[in-house]
N, CA, C and O atoms as a MOPAC input file, in Angstrom:
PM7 MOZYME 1SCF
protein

 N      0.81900 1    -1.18800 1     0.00000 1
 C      0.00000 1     0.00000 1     0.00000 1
 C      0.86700 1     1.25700 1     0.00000 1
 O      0.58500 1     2.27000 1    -0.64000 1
 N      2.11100 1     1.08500 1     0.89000 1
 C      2.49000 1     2.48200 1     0.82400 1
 C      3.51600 1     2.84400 1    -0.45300 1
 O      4.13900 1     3.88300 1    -0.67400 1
 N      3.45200 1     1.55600 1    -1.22800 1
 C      4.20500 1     1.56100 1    -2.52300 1
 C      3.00200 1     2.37900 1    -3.86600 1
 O      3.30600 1     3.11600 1    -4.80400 1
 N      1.98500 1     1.99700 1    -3.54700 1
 C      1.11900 1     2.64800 1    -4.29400 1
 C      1.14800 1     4.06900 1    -3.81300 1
 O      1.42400 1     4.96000 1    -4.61600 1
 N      0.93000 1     4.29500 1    -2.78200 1
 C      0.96200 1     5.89700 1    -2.50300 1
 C      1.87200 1     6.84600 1    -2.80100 1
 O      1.54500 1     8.01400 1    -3.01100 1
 N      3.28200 1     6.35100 1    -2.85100 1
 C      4.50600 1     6.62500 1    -3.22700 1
 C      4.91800 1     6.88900 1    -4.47800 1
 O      5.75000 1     7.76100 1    -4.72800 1
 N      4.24000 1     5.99300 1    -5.54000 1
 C      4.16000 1     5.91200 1    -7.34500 1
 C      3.27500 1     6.71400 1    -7.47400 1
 O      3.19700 1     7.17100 1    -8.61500 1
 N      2.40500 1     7.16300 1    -6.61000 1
 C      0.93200 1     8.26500 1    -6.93500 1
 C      1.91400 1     9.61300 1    -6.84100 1
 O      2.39900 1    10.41300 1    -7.64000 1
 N      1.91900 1     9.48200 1    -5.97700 1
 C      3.03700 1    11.31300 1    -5.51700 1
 C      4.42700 1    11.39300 1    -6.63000 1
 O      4.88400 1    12.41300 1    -7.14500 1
 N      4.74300 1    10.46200 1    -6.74000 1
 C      6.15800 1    10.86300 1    -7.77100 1
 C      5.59000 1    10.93500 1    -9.13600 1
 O      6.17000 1    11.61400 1    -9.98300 1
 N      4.21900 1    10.12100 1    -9.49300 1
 C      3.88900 1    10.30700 1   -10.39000 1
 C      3.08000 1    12.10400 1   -11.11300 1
 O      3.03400 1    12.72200 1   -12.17700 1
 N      2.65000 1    12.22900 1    -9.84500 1
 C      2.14600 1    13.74900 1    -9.69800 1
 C      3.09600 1    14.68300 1    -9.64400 1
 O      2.89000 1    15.83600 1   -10.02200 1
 N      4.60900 1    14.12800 1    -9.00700 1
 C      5.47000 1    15.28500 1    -8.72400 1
 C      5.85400 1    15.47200 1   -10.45400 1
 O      5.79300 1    16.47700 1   -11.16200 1
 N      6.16300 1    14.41100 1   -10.69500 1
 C      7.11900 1    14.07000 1   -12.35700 1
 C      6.24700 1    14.68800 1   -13.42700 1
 O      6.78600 1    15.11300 1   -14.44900 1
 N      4.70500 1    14.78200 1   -13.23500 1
 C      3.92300 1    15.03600 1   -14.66600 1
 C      3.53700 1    16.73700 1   -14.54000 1
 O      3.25400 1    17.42300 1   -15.52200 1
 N      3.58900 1    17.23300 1   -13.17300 1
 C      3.50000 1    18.94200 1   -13.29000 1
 C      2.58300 1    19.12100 1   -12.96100 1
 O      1.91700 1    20.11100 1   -13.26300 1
 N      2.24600 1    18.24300 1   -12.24700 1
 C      0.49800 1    18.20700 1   -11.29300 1
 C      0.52100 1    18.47900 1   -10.12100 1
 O      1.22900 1    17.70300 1    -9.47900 1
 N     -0.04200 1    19.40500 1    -9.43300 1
 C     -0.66800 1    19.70300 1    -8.34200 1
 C     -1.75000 1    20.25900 1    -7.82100 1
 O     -2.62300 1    20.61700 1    -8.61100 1
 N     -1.93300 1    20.44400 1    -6.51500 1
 C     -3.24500 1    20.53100 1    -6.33600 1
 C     -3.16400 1    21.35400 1    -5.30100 1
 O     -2.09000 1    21.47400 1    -4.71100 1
 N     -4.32400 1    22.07900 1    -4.89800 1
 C     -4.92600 1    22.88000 1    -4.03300 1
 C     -6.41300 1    22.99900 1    -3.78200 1
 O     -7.24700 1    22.15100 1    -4.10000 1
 N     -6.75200 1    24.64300 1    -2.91600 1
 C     -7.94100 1    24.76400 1    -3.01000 1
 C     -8.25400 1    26.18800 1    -3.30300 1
 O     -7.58100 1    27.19500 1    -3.08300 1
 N     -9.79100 1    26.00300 1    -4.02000 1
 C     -9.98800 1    27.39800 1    -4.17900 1
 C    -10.38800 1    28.02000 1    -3.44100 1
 O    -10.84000 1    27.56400 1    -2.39100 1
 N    -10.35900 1    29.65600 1    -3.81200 1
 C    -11.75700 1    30.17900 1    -2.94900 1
 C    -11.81200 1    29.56400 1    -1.03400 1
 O    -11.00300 1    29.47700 1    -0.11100 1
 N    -13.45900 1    29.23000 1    -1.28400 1
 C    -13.87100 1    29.06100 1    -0.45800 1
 C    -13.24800 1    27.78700 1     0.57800 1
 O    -13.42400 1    27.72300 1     1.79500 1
 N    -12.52200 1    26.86800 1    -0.22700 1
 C    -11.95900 1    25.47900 1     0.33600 1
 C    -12.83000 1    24.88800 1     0.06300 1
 O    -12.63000 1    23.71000 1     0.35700 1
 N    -14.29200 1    25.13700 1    -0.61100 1
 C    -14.67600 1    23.69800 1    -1.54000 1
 C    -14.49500 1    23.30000 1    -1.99600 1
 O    -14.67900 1    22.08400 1    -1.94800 1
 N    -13.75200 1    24.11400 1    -3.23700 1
 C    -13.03300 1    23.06000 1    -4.76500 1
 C    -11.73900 1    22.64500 1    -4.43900 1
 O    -10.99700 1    23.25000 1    -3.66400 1
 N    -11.54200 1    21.89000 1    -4.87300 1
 C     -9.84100 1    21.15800 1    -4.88600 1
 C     -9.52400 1    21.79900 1    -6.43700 1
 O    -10.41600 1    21.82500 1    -7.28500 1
 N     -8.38400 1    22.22700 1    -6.66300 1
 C     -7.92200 1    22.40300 1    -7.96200 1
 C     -6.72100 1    21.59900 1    -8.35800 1
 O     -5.86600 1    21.16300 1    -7.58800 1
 N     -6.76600 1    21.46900 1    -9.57200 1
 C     -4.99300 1    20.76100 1   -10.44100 1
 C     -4.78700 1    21.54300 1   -11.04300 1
 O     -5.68400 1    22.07900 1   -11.69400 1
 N     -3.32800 1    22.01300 1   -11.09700 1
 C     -2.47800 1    22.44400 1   -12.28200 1
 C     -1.94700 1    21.36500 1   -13.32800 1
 O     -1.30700 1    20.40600 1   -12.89700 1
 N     -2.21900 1    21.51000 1   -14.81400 1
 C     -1.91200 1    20.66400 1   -15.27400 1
 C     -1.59400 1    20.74200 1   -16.77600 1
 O     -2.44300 1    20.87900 1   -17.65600 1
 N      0.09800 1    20.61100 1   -17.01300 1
 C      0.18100 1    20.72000 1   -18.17700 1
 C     -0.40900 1    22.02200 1   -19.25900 1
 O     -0.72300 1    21.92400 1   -20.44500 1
 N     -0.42400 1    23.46500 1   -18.19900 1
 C     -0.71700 1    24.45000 1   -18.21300 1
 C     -2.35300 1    25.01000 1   -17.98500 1
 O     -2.80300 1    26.11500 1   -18.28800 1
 N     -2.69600 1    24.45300 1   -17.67700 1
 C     -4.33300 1    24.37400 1   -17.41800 1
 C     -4.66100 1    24.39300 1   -15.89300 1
 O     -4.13100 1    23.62800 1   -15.08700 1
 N     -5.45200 1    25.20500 1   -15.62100 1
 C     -5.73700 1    25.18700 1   -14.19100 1
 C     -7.25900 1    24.20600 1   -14.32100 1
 O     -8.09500 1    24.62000 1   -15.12400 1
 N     -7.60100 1    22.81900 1   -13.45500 1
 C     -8.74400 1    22.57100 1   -13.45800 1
 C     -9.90800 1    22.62600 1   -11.91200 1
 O     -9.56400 1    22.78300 1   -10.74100 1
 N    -10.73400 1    22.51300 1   -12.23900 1
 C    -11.73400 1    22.72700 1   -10.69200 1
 C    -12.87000 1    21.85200 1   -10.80800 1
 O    -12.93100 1    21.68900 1   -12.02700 1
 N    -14.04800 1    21.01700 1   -10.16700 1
 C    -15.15000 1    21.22400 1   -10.04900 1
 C    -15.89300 1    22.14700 1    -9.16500 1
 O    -15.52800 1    22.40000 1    -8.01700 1
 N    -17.09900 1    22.71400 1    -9.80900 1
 C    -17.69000 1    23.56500 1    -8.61800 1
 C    -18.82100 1    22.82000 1    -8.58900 1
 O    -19.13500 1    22.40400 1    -9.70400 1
 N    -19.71200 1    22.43300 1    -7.49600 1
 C    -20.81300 1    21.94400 1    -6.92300 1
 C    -21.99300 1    23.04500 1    -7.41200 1
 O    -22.52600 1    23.57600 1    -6.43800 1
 N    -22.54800 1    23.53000 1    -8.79600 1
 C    -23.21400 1    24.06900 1    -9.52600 1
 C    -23.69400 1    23.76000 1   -10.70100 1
 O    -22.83200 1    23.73500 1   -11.57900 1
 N    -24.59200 1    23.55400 1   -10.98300 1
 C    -25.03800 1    23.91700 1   -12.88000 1
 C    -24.26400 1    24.30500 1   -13.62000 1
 O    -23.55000 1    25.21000 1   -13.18900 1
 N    -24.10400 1    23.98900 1   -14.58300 1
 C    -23.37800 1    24.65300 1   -15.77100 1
 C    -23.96100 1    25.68500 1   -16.37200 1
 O    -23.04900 1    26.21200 1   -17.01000 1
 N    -25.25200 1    26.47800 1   -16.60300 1
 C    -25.71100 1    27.22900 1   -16.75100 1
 C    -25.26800 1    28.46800 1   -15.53100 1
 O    -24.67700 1    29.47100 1   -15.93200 1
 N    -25.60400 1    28.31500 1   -14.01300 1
 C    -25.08300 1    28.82500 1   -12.99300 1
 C    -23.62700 1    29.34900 1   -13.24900 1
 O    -23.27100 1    30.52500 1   -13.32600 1
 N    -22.77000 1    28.07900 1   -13.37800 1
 C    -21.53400 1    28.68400 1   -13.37900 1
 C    -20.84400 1    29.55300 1   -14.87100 1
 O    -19.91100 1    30.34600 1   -14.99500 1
 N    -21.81100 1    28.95100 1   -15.83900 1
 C    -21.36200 1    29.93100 1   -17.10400 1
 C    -21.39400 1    31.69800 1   -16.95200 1
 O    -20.72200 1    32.55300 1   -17.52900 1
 N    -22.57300 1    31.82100 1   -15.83000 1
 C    -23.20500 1    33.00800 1   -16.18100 1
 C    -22.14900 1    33.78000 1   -14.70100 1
 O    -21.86000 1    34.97600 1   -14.71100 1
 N    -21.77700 1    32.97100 1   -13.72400 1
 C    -20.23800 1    33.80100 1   -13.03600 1
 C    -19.18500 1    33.63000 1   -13.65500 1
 O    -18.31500 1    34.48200 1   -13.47400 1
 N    -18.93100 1    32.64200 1   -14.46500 1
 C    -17.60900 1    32.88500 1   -14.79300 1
 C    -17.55000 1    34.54000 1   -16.10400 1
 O    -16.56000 1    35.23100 1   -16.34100 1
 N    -18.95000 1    34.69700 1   -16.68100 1
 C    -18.71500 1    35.74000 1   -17.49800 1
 C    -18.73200 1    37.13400 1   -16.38900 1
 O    -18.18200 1    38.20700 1   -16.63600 1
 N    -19.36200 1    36.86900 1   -15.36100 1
 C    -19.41700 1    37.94500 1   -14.75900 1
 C    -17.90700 1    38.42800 1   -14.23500 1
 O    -17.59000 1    39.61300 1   -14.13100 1
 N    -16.78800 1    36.98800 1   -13.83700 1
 C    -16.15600 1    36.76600 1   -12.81900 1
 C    -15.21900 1    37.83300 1   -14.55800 1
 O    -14.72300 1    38.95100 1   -14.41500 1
 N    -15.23400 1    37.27500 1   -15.57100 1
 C    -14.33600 1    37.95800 1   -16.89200 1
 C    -14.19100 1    39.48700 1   -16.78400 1
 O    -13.24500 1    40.27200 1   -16.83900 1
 N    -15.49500 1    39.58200 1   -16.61200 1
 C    -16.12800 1    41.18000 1   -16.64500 1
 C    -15.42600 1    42.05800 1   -15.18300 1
 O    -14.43000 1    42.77900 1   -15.23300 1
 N    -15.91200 1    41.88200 1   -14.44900 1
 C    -15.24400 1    42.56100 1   -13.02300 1
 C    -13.36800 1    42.39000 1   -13.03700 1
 O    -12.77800 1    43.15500 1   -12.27400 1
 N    -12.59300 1    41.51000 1   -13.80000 1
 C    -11.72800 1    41.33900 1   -13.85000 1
 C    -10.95500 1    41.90100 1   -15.62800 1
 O     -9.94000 1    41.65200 1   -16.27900 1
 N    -11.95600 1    42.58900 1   -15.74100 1
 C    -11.95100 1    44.00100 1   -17.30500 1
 C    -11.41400 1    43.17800 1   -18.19100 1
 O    -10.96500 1    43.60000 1   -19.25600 1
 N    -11.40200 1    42.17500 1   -17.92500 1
 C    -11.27100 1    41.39100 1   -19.54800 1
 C    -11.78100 1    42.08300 1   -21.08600 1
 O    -12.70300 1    42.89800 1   -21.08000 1
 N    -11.22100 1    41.75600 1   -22.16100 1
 C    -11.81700 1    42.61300 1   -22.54400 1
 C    -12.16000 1    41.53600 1   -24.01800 1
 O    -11.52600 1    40.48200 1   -23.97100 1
 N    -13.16500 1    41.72200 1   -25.40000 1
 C    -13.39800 1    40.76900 1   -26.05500 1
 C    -13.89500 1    39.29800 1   -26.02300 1
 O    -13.56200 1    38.40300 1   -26.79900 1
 N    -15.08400 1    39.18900 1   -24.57500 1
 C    -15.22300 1    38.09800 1   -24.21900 1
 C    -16.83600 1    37.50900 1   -25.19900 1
 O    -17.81500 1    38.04400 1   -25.71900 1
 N    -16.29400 1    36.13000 1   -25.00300 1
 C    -16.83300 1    35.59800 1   -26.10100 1
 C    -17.49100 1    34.22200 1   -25.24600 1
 O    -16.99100 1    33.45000 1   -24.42800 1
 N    -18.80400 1    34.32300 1   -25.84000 1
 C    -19.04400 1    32.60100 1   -25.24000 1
 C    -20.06800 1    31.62600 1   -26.17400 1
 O    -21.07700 1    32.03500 1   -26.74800 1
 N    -19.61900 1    30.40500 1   -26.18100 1
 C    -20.29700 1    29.55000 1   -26.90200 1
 C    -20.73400 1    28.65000 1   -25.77000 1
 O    -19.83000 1    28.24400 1   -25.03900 1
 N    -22.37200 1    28.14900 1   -25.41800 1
 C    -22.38000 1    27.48200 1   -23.87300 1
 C    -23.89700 1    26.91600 1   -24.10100 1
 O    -25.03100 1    27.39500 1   -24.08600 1
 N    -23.37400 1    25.79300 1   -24.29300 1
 C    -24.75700 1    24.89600 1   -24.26900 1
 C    -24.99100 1    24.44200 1   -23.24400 1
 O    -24.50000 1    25.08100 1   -22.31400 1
 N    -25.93800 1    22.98000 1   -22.78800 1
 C    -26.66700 1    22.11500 1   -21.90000 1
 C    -25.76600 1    21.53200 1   -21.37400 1
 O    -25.71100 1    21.31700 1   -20.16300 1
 N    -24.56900 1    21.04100 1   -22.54800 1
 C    -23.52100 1    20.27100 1   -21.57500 1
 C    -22.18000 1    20.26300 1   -21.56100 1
 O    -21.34000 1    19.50000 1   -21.08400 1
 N    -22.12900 1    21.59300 1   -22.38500 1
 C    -20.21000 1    22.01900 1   -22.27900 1
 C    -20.61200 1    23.61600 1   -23.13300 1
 O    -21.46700 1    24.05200 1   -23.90400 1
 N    -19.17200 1    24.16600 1   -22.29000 1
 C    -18.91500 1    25.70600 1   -23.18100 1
 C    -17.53400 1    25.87600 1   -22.96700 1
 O    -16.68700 1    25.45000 1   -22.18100 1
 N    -17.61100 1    26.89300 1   -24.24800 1
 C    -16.30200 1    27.54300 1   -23.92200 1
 C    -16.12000 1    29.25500 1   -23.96600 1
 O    -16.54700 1    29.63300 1   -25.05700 1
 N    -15.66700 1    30.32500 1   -23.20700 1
 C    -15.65300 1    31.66100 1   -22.85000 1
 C    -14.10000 1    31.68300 1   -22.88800 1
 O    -13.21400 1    31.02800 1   -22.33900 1
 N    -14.15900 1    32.97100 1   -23.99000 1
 C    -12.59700 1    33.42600 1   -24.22500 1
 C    -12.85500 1    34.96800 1   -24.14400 1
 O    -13.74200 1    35.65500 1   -24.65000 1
 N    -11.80100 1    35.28600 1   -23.34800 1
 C    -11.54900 1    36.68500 1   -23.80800 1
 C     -9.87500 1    37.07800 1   -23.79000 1
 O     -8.99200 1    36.22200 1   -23.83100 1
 N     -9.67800 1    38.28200 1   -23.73300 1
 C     -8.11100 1    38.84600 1   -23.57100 1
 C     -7.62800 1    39.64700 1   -22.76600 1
 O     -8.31500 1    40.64200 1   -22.53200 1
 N     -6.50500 1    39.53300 1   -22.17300 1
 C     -6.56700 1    40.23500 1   -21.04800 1
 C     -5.85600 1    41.70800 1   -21.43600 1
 O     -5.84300 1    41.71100 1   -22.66700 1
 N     -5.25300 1    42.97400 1   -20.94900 1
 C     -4.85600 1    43.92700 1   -21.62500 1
 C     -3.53800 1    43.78400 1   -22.00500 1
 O     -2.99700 1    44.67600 1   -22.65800 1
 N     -2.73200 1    42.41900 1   -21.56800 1
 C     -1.35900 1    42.33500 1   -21.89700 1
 C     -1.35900 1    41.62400 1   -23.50600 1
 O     -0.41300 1    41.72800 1   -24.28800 1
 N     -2.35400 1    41.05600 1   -23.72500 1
 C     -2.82800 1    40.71700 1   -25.02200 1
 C     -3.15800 1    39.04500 1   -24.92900 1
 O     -3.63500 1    38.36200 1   -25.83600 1
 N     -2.78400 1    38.61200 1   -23.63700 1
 C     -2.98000 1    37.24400 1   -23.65500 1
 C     -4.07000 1    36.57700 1   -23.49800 1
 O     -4.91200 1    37.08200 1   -22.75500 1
 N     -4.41800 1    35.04200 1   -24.25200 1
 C     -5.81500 1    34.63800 1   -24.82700 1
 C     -6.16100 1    34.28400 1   -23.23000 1
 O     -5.30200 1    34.05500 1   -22.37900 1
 N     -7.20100 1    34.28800 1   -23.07200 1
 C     -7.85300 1    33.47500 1   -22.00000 1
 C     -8.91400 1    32.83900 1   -22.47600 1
 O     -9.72500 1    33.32600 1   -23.26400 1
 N     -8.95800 1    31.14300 1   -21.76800 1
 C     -9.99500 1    30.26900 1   -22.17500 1
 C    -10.21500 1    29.58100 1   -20.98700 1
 O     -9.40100 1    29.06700 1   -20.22000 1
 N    -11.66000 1    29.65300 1   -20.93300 1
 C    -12.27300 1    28.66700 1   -19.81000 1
 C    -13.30300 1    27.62500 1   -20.71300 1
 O    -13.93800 1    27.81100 1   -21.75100 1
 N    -13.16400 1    26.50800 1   -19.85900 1
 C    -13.77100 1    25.28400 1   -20.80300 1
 C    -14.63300 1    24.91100 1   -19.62300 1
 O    -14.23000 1    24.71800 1   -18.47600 1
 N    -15.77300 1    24.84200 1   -20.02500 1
 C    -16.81500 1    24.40000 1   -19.05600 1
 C    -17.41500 1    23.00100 1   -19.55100 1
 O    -17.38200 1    22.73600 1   -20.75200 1
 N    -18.01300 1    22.02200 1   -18.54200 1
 C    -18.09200 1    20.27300 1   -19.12800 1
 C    -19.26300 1    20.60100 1   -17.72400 1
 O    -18.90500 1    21.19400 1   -16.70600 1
 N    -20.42700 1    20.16700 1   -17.91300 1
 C    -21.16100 1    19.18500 1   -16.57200 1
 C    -21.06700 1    17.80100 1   -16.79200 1
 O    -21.20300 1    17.23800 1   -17.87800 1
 N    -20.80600 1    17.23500 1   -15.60800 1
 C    -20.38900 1    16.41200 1   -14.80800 1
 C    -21.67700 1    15.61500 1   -14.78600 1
 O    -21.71900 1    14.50900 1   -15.32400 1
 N    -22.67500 1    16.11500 1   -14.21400 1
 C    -23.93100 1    16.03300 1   -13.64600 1
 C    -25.09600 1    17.25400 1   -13.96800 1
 O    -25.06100 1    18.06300 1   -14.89500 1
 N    -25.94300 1    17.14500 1   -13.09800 1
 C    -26.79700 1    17.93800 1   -13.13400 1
 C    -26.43100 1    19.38000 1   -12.17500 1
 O    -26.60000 1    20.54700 1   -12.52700 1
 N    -25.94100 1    18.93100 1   -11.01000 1
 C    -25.47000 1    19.77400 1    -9.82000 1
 C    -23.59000 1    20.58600 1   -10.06100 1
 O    -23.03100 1    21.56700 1    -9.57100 1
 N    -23.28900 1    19.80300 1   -10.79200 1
 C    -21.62400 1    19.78500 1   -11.04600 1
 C    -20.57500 1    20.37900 1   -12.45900 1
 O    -20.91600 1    20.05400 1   -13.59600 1
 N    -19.59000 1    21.06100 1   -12.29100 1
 C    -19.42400 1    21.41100 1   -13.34200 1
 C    -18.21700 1    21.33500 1   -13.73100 1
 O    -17.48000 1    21.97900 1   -12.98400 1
 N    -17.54000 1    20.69500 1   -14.80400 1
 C    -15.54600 1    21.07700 1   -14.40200 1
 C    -15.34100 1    21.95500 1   -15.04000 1
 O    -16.01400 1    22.04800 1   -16.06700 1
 N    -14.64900 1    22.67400 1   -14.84000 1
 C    -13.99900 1    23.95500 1   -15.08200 1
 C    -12.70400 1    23.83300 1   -15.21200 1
 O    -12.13700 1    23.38600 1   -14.21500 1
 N    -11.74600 1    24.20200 1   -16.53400 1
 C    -10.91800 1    24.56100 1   -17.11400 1
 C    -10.59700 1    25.59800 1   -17.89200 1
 O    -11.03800 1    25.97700 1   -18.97700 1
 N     -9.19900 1    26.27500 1   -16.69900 1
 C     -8.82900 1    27.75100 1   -17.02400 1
 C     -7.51300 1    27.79500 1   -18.04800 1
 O     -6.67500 1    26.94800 1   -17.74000 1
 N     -7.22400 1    28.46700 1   -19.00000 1
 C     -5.65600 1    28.36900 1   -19.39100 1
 C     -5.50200 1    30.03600 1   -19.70400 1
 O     -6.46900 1    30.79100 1   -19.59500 1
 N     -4.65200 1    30.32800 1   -19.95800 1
 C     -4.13200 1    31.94100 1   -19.72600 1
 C     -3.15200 1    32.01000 1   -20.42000 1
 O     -2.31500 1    31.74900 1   -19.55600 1
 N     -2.25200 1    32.24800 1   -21.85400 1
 C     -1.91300 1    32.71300 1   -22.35700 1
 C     -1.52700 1    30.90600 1   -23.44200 1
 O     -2.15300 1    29.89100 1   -23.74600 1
 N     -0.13100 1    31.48600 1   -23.64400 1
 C     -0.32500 1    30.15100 1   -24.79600 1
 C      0.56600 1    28.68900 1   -23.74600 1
 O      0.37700 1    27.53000 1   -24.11400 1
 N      1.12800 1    28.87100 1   -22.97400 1
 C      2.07800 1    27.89500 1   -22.18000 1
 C      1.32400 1    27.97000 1   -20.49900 1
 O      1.67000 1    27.18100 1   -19.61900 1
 N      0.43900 1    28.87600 1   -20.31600 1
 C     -0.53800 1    28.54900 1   -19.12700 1
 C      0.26700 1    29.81400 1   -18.06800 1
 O      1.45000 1    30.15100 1   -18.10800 1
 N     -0.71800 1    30.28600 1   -17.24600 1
 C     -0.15400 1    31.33500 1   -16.07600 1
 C     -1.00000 1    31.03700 1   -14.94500 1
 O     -2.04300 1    31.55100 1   -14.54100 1
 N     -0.15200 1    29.89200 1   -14.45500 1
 C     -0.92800 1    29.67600 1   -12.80600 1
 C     -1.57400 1    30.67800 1   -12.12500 1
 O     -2.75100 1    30.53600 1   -11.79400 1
 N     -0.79100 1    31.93500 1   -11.80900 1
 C     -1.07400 1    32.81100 1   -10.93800 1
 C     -2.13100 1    33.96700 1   -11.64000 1
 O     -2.42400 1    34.98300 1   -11.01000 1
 N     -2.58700 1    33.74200 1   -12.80200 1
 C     -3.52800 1    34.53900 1   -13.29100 1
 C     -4.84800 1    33.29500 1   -13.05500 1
 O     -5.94700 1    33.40700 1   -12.51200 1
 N     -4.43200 1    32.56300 1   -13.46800 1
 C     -5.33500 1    31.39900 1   -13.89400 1
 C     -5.99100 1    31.28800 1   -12.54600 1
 O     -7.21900 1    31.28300 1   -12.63500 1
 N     -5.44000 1    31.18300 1   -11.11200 1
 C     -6.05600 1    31.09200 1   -10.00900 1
 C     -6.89400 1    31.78600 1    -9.43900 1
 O     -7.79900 1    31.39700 1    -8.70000 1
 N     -6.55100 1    33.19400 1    -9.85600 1
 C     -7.14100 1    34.26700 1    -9.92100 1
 C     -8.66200 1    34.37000 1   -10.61600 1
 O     -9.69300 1    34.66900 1   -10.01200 1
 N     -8.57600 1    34.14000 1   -11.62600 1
 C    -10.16200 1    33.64300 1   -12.57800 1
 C    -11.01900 1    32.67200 1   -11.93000 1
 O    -12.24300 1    32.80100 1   -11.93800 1
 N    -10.25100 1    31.42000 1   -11.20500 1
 C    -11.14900 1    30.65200 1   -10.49700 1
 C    -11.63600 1    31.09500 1    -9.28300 1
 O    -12.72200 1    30.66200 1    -8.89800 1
 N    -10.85700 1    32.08700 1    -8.44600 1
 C    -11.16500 1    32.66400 1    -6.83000 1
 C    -12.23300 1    33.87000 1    -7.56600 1
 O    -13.06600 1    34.18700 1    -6.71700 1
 N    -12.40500 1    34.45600 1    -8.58100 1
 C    -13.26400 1    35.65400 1    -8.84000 1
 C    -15.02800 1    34.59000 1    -9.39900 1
 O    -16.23500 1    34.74700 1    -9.21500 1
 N    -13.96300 1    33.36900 1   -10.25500 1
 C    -15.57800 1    32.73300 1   -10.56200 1
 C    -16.46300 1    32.42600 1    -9.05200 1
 O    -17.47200 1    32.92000 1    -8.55000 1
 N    -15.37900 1    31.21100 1    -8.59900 1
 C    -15.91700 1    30.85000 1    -6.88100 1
 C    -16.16500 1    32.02600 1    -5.96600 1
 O    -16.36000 1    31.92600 1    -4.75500 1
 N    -16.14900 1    32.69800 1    -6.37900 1
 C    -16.41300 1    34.14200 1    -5.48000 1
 C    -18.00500 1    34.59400 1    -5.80700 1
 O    -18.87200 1    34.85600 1    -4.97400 1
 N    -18.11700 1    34.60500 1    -7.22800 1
 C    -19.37400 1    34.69700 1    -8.19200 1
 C    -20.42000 1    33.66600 1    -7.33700 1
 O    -21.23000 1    34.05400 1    -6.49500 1
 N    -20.22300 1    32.38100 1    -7.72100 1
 C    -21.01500 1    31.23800 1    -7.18500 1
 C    -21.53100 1    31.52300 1    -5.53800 1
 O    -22.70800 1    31.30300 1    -5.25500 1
 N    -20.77900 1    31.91500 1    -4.71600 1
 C    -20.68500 1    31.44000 1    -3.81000 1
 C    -20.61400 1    32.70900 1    -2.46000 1
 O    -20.68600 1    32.69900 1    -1.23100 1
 N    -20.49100 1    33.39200 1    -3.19000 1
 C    -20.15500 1    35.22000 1    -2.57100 1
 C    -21.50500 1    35.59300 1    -1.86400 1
 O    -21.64600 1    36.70200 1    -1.34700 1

């Protein structure tokens, strides 16, 4: 057992994965391979309509959304010129994953930022 736990963590250390929490300490997040990911305990409709808000209060500017019943995607740019994309998937009915990326090779520390302003939206 503690050989499995051991190949889990080196395997996470080795691939550029980690994890945290957002916001509130409901969501767990991964960094991954430049992508910030989350579930939030919401609708996908719910969370489409903070994450545009969460774009907006954070002056994004050129935001764009394509967002159906059971996936979307919302891009805009930020003023340094870099793309931002959030990828929205339900899970469920209640659930939503959320995937942030921020320029072309990924910016954790912006990217975290978009998820604490969405989870802020949801949950504020």
């Amino acid at each position: 057992m503690r050989t499995l736990v051991l190949a889990l963590l080196l395997s996470a250390t080795f691939s550029g994965c980690t994890t945290g929490s957002a916001g509130t300490g409901e969501s767990a997040y991964v960094w991954y391979k430049g992508s910030l990911e989350t579930v939030f305990q919401h609708p996908l409709d719910k969370v489409a309509a903070a994450t545009r808000t969460a774009l907006e209060k954070l002056d994004l500017v050129a935001i764009d959304s394509a967002v159906d019943g059971l996936e979307g995607k919302l891009s805009a740019r930020m003023a340094s010129g870099s793309k931002v994309t959030v990828k929205l998937k339900a899970l469920d009915l209640a659930s939503t994953n959320v995937s942030v990326r921020v320029g072309t090779f990924g910016d954790k520390a912006a990217s975290e930022q978009i998820i604490r302003y969405i989870d802020r939206e949801l949950n504020g």
